[in-house]
N, C-alpha and C positions, 0 to 999 in steps of 0.2 A: 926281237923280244916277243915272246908268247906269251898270254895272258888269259886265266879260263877264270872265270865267273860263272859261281852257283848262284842262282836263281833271278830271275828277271823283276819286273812290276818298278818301284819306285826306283829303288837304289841300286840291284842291279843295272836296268835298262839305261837309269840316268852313266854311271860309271862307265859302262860302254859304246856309249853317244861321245861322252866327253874323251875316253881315253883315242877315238880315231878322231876327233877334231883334233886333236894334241899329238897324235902319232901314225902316218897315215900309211907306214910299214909297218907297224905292231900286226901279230895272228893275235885276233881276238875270239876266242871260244865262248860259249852262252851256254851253259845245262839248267835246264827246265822242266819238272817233274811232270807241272801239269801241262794242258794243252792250248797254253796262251802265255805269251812273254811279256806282253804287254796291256796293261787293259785297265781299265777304269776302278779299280778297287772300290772307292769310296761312293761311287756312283751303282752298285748290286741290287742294293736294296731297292732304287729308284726303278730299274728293271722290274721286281717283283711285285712292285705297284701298282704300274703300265706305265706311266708318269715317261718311263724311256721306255719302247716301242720297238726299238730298229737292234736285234745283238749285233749287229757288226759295228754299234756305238760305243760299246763297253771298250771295243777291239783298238788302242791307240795305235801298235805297231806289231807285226806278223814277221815273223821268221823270212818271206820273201821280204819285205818292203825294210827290214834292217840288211840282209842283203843287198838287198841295191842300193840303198842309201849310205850307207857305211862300211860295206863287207863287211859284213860280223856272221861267223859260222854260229846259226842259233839252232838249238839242236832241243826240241819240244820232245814233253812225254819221255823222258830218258833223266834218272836220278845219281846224282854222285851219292855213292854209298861206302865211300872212305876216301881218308885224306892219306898219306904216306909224306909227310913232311921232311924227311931226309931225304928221302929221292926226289922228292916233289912230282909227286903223279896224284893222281883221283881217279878211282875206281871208280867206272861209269853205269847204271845200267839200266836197259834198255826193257821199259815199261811194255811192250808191246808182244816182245817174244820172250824177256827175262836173261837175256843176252848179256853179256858185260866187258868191256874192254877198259884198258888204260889209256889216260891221257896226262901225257907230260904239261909241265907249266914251269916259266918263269917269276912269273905272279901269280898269287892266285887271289880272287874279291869273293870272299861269302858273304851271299846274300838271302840268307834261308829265309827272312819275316819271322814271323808267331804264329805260334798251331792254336785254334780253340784251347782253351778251357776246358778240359773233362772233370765232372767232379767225381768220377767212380761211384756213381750212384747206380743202383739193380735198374737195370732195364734202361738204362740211358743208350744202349747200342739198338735200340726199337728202329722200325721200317719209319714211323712216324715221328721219328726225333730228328731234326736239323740243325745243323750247324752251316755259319757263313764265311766262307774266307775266299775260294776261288768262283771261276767263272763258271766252273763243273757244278759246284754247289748251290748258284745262283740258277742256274739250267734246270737242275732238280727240280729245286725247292716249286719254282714257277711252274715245271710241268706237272709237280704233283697237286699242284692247287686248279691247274685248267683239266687235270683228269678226275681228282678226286672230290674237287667243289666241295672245302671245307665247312662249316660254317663257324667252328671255334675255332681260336690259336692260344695257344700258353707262351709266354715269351717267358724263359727264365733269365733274369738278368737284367737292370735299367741302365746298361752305358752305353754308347752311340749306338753299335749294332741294334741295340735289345728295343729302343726308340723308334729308331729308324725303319727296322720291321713291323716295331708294331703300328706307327703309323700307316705304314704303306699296305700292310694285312686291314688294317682300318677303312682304310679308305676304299679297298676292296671289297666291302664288304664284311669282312668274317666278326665275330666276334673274339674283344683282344681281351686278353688278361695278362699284366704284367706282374710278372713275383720278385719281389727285390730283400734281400738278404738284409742290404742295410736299411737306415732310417730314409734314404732319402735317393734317388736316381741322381744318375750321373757326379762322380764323387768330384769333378771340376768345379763345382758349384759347392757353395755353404750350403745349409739346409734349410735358410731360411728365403736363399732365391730359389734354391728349387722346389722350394712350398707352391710357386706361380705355374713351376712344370704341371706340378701335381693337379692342381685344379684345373690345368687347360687338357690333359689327358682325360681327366673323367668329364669334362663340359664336352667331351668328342664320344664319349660313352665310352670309353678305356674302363676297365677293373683292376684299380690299383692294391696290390696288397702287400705289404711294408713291412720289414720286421720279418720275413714269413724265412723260413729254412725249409727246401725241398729235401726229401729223404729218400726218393724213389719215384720210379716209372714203371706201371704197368698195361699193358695197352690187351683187350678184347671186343672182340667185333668191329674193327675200326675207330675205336677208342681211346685215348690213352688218360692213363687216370695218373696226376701227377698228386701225391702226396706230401703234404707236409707235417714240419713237424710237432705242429697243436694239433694232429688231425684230421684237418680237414683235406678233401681229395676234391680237385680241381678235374674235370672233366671237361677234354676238348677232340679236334680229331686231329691235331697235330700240335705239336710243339717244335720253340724254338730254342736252342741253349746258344744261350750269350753271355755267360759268367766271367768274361776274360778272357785276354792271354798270356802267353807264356811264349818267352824267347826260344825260340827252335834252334835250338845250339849242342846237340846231338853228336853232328861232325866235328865241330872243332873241340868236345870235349875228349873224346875219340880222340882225337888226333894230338890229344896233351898241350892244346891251348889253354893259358890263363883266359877263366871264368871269374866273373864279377856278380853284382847282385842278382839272385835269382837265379843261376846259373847260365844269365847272359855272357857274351861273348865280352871280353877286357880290351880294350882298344885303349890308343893314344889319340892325342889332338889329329895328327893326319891320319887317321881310322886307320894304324897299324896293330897287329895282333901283338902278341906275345912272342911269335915268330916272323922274322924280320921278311919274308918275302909273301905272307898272306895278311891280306887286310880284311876287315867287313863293315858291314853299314846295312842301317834299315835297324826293322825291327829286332832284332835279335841282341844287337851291343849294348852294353852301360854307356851312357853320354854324364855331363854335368846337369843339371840343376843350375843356370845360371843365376840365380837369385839367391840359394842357399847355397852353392859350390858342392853340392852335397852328390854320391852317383843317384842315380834315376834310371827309369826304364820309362821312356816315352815314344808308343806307337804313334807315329802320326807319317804323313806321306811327305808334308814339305818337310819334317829332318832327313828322310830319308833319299830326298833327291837331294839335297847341298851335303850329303853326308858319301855318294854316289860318285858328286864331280870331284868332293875334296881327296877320294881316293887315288883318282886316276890322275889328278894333283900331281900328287906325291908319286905315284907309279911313271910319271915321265920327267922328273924332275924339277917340278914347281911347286914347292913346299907351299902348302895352306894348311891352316887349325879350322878346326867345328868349335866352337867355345860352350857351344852347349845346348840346349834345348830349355824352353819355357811354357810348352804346350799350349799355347795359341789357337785355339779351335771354335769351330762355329756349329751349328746344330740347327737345321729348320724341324717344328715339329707342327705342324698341321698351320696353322696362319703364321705362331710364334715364330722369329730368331730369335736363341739362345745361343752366348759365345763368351769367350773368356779365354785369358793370358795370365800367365804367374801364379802365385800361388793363394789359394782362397786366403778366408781369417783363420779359420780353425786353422790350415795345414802351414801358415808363419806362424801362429802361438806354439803350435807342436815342434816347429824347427828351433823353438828358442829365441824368436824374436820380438821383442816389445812394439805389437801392433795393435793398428783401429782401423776403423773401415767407416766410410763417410755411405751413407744410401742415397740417392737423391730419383726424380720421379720426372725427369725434362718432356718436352715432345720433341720428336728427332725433328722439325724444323718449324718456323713460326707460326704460333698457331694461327696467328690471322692469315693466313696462306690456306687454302684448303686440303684438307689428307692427313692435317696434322696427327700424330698416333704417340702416345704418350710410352716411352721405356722408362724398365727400373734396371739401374746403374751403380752399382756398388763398388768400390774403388779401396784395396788394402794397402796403407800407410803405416811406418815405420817411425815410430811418436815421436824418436830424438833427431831424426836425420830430415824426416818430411818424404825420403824416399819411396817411391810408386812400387809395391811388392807383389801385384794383382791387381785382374780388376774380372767383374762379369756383368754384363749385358744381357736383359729378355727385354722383347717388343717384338713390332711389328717394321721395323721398316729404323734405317742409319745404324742398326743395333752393331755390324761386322765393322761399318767404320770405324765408331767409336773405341772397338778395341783395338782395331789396329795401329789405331792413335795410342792407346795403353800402352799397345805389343813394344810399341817403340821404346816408349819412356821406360818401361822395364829393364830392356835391353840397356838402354844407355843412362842407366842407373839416374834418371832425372827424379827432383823433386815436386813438391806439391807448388813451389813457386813455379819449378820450370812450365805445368801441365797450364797455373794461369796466366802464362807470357805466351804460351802456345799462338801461333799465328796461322788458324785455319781459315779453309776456303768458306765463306758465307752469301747466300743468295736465302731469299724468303723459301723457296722451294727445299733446298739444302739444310739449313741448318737457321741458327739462331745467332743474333751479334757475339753474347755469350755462346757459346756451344758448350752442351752436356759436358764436355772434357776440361773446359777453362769453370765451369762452373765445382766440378769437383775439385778441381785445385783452392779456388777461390773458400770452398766448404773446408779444407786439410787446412789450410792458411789460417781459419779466424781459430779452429782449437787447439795449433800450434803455437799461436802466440794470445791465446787467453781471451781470446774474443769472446769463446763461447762455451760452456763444458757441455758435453753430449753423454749420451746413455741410450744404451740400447733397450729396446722393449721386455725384455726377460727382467733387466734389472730395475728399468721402470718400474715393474708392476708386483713385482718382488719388494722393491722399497716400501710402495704406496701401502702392500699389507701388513710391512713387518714394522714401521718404525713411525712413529707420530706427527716425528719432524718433517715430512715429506708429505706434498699434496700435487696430484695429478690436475694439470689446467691445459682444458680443452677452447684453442681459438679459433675455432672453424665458424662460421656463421649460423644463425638458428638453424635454416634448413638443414645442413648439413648436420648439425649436434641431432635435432628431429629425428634423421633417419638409421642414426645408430650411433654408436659410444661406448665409454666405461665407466661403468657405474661407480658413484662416488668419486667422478672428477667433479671440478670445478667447472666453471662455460663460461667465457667472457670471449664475445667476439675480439678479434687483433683492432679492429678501426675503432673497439669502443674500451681499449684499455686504459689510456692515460686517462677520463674520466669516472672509471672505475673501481681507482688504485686503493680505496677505502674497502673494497669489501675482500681484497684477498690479504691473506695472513702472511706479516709480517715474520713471526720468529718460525717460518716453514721454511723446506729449502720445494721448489716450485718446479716439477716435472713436466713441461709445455709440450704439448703435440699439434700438428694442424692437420690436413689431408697427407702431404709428403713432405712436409719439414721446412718449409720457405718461412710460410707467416710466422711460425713460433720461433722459426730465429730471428725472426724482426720482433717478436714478442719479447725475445730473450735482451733484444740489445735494449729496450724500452725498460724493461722491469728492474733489470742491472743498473740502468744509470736512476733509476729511483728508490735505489737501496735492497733489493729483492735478491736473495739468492735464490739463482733457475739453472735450470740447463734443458736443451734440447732433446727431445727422444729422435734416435736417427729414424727415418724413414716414416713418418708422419702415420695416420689411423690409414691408410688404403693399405702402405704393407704393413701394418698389424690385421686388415683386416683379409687379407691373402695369406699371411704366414698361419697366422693363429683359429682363424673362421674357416677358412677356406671359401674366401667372400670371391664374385667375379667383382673386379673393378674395371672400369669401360677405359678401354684404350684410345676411343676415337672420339674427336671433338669435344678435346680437357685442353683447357689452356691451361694457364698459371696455376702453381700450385693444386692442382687437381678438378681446381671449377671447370664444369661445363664451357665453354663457351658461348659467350651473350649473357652468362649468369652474372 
């Protein structure tokens, strides 16, 4: 059996690792445009930092070292530039001299990835325009910053790429300005957790501008002036374009493959094409949506390596399914981790599903332990079933476990009981008897079964203006109400409510908030059992005061509920 494979990095590499563990007579072919088969993708940007120092650490495996390890013919800098699916050959050709030959195959695995984003804007093909995808492009980028000693960068675009560069341009020194289309960076997140992004890029001195539509690139004297479209021109000495991808699926449409969304490649459960003896995986196929069953296009590297093996699966006779992707991803941005699985709240209400989302504000382990560091933890629930549909994580430190723990329950359709039966691992150092994960189950559980009604800050504050019957009540302690608030709530501390119960208004219904949500649901259960209708604002006055202020709240040394510690 012969078997050639277009393109290397996750999915290829992986599919040809596994198909000689599994066939150790198979000819296995590798075509590789660029000039590295294997190599750290997600790790580029860290390069262009310094942060990673050594290129032959990008490098995981070299056309020798899969040779010797696997026999695998890897054949770098040489582009299939057609398929002939009747005959089954692939037209080869050789980047070096422009040469081209045929290569027969009994299988064949595309694994082309995703090409940038171009948005066809004038002047986007400038000397000082960049794009990030290969190890060529990472080479570049870094030699033209140690030759040309920038001091601006434009980053067009806020999803991991567009982050991750401008961090690491950051940290280098330059100055960053990131342009983002939409209201908010990185579309994995609500808009109200990445309001926390937003203020930790500009407390780094990042220029955030939001809302902003690029129209155009012109560059003079080592300049490039990037306009937009209220006018204003952004001036730096280089830019970076990270608007997206797009499925590189070129070949198999050529070659009269069934196309899926986007004109990704159309796959089955064992990553078979539309024709029975080519499969692909990686960036470039439609996968499921495992939460809505709905198709999807999800870049990420771990679908692409289990999408890799399940190929070669099936190519030697051992039937496996991919069930699908949920985009599970992490994001360091300068001290923060930001991370997140399934689908935010905006993108279930848009799927058609009757969701809520619980906030809560934990430290990833006791505070009486020293290092404690406080995350905000938002968690999407499915109001009739209690079912986990999402979840996102920012902090400083437990934030990737926490989701992984999510990632799970997603996957295996658990509910908000299951998350508080959860039996994690706990030391003072680790984690909390409660942990953040049993504590949001704990939070889905009491609004599921009427313990507590909850509202979010938009409709908070919306009530308190529009309708009479509603009254905002603030139970943080004086200090705390002292150093800021909203005007025309109420104030009774939580320890001095049941002796206060005379001075708040009975025929109101009683919108409670604390620092992050704790006290005023112990306010909540207090006030209810003495005749009071209340309900909970999720996410207490610190994420109103990140979302809506753009306030820094201290991540280090907050116990409970948002107090200082010792306070």
């Amino acid at each position: 059996m012969k078997v050639v494979i277009i393109g290397g990095v996750a999915g290829g590499a992986s599919a040809a690792a596994r198909l000689r563990r599994l066939d150790e007579h198979a000819q296995i072919v590798m075509i590789e445009r660029s000039g590295y088969v294997s190599y750290a993708n997600c790790g580029l940007p860290y390069y262009i930092g310094g942060t990673i120092t050594d290129r032959s650490k990008l490098t995981l495996q070299t056309p020798e070292s899969f040779r010797t390890r696997f026999d695998i013919d890897v054949r770098v800098r040489q582009e299939a530039i057609a398929i002939d699916p009747e005959a089954r050959t692939v037209t080869v050709r050789r980047l070096d001299d422009g040469s081209e030959y045929i290569e027969g195959y009994d299988k064949l695995i595309l694994s082309p990835g995703a090409r940038p984003v171009m948005p066809g804007l004038p002047g986007e093909d400038g000397e000082r325009l960049f794009t990030l995808r290969t190890v060529e492009d990472t080479y570049r980028i870094a030699d033209f910053v140690e030759r040309e000693r920038p001091g601006r960068v434009t980053v067009v675009g806020a999803g991991f790429i567009g982050l991750e560069m401008a961090e690491n341009l950051r940290e280098r020194g330059l100055e960053v300005t990131v342009v983002q289309r939409g209201d908010h960076v990185l579309p994995i997140f609500d808009a109200d957790m990445a309001a926390l992004l937003h203020n930790h890029l500009r407390e780094h001195g990042v220029e955030l501008l939001l809302n902003a539509n690029v129209t155009g690139f012109a560059e003079h004297d080592g300049v490039v002036a990037t306009s937009l479209a209220d006018g204003r021109v952004i001036e730096s000495d280089m830019v970076m374009l990270s608007i997206g991808v797009a499925p590189e699926s070129t070949l198999a449409r050529e070659a009269g493959l069934e196309l899926g969304l986007r004109g990704s490649i159309k796959v089955d459960a064992s990553m078979r094409t539309s024709d029975e003896h080519i499969y692909a995986v990686g960036d470039a196929v439609e996968v499921v949506n495992v939460v809505t069953e709905a198709p999807a296009l999800i870049a990420l590297a771990g679908p692409a390596n289990k999408q890799g093996r399940i190929a070669a699966n099936a190519i030697c006779g051992r039937e496996s399914a991919f069930a699908g992707s949920q985009g599970s991803s992490v994001l360091k941005l300068f001290e923060l981790d930001a991370a997140a699985t399934g689908l935010t709240l905006t993108g279930a209400r848009r799927a058609g599903l009757d969701a809520d989302a619980v906030v809560l504000s934990p430290a990833n382990h006791a505070t009486y332990y020293p290092g404690a560091e406080t995350m905000t933890l938002k968690v999407v629930f499915e109001r009739q079933t209690g079912r986990i549909l999402g979840g996102q994580a920012i902090g400083r430190g437990g934030v990737d476990k926490r989701i992984d723990v999510l990632a799970v329950a997603v996957r295996a359709r658990m509910t908000a009981s299951d998350l508080a039966e959860l039996d994690l691992a706990y030391a003072p150092p680790y984690s909390s008897a409660k942990d953040p994960v049993n504590m949001a189950g704990f939070m889905i559980e009491n609004i599921l079964e009427g313990l507590v009604d909850q509202v979010g800050w938009d409709e908070a504050l919306a009530l308190s203006t529009a309708d009479e019957n509603v009254a905002l009540l603030d139970t943080r302690t004086a200090g705390e109400h002292a150093r800021g608030g909203i005007e025309g709530a109420l104030h009774i501390p939580v320890d001095e409510l049941r002796e206060r119960l005379e001075e708040l208004p009975r025929d109101k219904r009683l919108l409670i908030f604390c620092a992050s949500g704790l006290r005023s649901y112990v306010s909540c259960r207090i006030l209810a059992q003495h005749g009071f209708t209340c309900a909970n604002i999720a996410g207490g006055y610190s994420f109103h005061a990140h979302v809506e202020r753009g306030g820094a709240v201290p991540h280090t040394c907050v116990g409970d509920c948002g107090l200082p510690v010792g306070a």
